[in-house]
N, C-alpha and C positions, 0 to 999 in steps of 0.2 A: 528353758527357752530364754528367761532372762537372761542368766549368763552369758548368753552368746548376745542376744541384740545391745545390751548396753555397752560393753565396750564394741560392738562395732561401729555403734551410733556416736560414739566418744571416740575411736580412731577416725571414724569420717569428718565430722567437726572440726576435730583440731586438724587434721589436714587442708579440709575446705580453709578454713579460718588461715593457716600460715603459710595455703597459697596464693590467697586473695591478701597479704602482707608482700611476698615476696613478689606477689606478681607488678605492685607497685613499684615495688623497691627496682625489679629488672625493667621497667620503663622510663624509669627518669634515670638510670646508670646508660640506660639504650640512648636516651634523648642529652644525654649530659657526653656520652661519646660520639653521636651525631653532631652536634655542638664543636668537640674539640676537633673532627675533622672537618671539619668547613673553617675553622678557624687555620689550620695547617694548610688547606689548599689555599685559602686566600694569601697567605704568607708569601706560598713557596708561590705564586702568581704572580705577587705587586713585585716580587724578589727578579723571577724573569723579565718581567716589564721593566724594570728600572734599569738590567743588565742588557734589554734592549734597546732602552732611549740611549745610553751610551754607547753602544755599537753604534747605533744610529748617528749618533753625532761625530763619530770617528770616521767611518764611512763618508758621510757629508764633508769631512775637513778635508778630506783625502781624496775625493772628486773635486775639490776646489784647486787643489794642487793640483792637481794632474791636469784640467782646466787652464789653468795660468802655463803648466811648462807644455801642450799640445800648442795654445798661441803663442809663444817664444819659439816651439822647435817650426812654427809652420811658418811666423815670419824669416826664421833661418834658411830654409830651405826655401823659400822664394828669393831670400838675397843671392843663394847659392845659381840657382838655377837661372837667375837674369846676370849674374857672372860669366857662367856658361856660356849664354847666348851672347852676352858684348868679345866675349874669347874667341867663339866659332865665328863671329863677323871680324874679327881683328886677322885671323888665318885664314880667311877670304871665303868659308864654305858659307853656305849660302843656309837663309834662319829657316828650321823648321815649327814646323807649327806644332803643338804640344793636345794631344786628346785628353 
């Protein structure tokens, strides 16, 4: 009977024993790759953030033109269209009114 219970009691041992080793070791490799992914996401975050604040300000630069050349083409075509109306009174048709 010995035979058999001491080495089982000595394969259980040293099992218990280098899984309660590894089972540390696989927790802080788990918490130490928890770790590198949050550090990856936050990367690849500030990364988009930063390629957003510049769309953002390119977008902004470029409603501002387009701001400035809508009030250029709108005083243009009001110059045009009171052209018009001193033209149609000049050929004697008579001024319509504009909706």
């Amino acid at each position: 009977m010995e035979q058999i219970v001491y080495p089982a009691i000595t394969a259980f041992l040293s099992g218990l024993i280098t899984w309660l080793f590894s089972r540390r070791k696989t927790l802080a490799e788990d918490r130490a790759a928890e770790l590198d992914n949050a550090v990856m996401a936050v990367k690849y975050y500030r990364d988009m953030l930063d390629d957003m604040a510049t769309r953002l300000t390119a977008a902004y630069e470029t409603i501002k033109a387009l701001e400035i050349q809508h009030r250029e083409l709108m005083l243009i075509n009001q110059q045009l269209v009171d052209e018009l109306q001193k033209f149609k009174q000049l050929n004697g048709k008579p001024h319509e009114t504009t909706k």
